[in-house]
ROZATOR-320748 format. One record per atom (N, C-alpha, C): residue number from 0; y, z, x; atom name. Coordinates in Angstrom, 2 decimals, decimal comma. Atoms other than C-alpha are relative to their C-alpha. Example, Ala and Ser with C-alpha at 12.3 -4.5 7.8 and 13.67 -1.06 7.14 Angstrom:
2
 resi      yy      zz      xx name
    0   -1,19    0,00    0,89    N
    0   -4,50    7,80   12,30   CA
    0    1,20    0,00    0,90    C
    1   -1,19   -0,06   -0,82    N
    1   -1,06    7,14   13,67   CA
    1    1,09    0,73   -0,77    C
END
This chain:
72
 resi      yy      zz      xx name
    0    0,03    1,05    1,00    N
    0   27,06   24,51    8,43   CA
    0    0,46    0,59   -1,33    C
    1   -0,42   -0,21    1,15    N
    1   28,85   24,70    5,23   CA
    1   -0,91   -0,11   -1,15    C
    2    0,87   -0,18    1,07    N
    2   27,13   25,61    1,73   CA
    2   -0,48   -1,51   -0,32    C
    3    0,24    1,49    0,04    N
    3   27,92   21,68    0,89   CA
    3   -0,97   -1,04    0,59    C
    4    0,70    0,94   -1,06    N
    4   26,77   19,95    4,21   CA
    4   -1,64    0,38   -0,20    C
    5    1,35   -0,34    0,36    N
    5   23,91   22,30    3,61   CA
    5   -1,07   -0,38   -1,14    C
    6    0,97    0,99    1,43    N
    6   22,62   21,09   -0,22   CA
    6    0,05   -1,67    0,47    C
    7    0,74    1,49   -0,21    N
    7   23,40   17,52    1,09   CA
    7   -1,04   -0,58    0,63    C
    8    1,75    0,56   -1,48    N
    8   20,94   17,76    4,48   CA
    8   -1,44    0,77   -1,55    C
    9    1,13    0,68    0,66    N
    9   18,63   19,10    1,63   CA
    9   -0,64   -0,79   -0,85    C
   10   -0,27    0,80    0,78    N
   10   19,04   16,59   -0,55   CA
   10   -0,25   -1,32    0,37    C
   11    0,00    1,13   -0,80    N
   11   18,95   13,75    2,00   CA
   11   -1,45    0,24    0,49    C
   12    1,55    0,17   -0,24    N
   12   15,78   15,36    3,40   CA
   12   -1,44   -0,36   -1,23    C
   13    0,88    0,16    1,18    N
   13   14,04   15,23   -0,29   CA
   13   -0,20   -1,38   -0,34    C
   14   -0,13    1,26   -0,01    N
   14   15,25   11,78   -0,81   CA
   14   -0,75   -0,85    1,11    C
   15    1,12    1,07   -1,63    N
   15   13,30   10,41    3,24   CA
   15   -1,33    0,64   -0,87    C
   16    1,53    0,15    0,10    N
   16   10,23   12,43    1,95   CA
   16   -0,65   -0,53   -1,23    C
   17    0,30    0,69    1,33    N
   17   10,22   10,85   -1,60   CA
   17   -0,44   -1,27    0,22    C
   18    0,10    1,38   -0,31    N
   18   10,74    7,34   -0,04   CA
   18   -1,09   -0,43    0,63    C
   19    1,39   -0,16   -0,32    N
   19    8,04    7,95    2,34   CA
   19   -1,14   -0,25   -0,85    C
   20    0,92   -0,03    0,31    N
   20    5,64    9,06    0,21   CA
   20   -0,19   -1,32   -1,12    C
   21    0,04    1,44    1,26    N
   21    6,63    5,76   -2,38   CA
   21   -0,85   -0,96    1,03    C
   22    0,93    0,65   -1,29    N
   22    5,85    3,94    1,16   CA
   22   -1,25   -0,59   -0,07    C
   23    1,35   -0,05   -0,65    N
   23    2,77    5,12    2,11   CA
   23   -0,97   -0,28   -1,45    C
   24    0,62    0,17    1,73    N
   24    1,45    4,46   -2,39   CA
   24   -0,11   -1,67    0,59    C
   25   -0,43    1,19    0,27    N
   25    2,68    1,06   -1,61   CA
   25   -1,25   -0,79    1,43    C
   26    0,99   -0,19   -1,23    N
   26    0,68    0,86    1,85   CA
   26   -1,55   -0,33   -0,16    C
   27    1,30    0,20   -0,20    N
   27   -2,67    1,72    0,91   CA
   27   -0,32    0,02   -1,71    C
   28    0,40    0,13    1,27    N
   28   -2,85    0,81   -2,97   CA
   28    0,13   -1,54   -0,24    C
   29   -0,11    1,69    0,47    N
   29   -3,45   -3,07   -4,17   CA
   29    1,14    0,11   -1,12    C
   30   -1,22    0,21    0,60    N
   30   -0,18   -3,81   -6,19   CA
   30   -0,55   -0,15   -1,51    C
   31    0,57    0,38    1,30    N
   31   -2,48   -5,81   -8,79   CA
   31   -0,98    1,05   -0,67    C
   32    0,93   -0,94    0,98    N
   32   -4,99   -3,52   -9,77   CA
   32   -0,16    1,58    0,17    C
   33   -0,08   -1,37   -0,23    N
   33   -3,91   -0,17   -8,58   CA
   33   -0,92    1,26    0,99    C
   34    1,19   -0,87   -0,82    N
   34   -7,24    0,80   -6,58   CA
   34    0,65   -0,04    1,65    C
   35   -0,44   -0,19   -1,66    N
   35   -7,27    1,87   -2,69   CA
   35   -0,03   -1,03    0,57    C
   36    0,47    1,71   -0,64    N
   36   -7,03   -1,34   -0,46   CA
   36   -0,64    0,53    1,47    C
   37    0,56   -0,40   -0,98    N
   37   -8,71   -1,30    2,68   CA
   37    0,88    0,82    1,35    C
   38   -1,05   -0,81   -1,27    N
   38   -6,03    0,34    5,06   CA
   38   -0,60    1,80   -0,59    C
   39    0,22   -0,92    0,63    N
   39   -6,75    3,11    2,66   CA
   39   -1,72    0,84    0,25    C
   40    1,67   -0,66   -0,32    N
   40  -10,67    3,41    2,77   CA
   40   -0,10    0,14    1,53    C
   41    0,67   -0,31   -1,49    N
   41  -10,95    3,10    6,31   CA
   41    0,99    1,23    0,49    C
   42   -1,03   -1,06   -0,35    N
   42   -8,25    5,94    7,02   CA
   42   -1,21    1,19   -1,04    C
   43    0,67   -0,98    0,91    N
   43  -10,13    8,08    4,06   CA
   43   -1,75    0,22    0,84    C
   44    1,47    0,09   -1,18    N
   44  -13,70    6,82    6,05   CA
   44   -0,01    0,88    0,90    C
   45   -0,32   -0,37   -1,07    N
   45  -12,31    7,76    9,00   CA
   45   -0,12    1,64    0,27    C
   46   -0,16   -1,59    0,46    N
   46  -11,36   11,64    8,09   CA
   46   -1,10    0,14   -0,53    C
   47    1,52   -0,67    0,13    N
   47  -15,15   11,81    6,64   CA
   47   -0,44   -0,07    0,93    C
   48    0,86   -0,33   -1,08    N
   48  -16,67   11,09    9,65   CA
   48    0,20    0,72    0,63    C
   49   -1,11   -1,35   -1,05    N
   49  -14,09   13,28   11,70   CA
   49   -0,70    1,19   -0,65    C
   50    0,03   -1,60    0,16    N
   50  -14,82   16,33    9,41   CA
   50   -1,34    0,48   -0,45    C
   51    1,31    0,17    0,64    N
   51  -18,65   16,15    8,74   CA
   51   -0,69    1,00    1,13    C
   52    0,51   -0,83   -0,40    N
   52  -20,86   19,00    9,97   CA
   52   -0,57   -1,13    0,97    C
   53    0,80    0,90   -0,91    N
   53  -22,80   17,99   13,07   CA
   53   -1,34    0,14   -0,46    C
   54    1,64    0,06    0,15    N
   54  -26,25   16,84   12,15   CA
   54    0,44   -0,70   -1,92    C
   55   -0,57    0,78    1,38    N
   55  -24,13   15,50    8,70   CA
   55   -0,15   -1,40   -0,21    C
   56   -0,05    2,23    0,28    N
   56  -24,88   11,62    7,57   CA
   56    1,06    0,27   -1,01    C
   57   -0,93    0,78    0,71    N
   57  -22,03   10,05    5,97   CA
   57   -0,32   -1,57   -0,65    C
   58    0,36    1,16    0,81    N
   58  -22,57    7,32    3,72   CA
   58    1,44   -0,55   -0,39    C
   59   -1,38    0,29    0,45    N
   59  -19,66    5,10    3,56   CA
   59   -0,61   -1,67   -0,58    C
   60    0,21    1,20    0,47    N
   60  -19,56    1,39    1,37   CA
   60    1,36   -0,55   -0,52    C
   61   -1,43    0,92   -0,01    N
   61  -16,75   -1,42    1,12   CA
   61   -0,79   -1,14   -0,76    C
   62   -0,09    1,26    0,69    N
   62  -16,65   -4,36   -1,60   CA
   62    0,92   -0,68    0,13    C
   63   -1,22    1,25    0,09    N
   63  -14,73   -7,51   -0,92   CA
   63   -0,46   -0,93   -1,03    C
   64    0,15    1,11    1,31    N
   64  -14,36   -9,65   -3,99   CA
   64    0,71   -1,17    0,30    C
   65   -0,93    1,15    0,17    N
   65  -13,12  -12,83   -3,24   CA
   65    0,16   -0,28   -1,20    C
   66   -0,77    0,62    2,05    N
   66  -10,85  -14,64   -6,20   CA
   66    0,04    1,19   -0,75    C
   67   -0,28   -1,53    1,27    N
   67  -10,73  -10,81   -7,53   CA
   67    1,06   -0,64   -1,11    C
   68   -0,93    0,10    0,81    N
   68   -7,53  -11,65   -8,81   CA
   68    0,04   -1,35   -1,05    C
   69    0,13    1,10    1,02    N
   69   -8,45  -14,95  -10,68   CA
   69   -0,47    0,49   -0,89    C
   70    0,91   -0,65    1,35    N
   70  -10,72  -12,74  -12,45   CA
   70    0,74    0,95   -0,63    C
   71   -0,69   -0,95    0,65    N
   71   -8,70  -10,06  -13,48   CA
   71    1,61   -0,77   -0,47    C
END
């Protein structure tokens, strides 16, 4: 592979993992008010319970606001 072909594949690869990671912001963040949305907590949940010593309690809690957005 040429010096060229070479800065473009890394260049092209920086550009997929940028887009990605815009993605995955867009994914698990509410648009309107910037906090985690639920795709988000339960994935974040999820990985606490997974990595919690055995004999570990986890304490996990979820608020749904209906009309949030009327209010804000």
């Amino acid at each position: 592979m040429t010096p060229a072909r070479s800065s473009a594949t890394v260049r092209l690869a920086g550009t997929i993992v940028a887009a990605h990671d815009r993605m995955e912001v867009m994914a698990t963040t509410d648009a309107l008010t910037g906090l985690a949305n639920r795709r988000r907590f339960f994935s974040t949940a999820e990985g606490m319970v997974a990595a919690r010593a055995e004999g570990e309690v986890v304490l996990v809690a979820i608020t749904d606001m209906d009309g949030f957005k009327g209010v804000n």
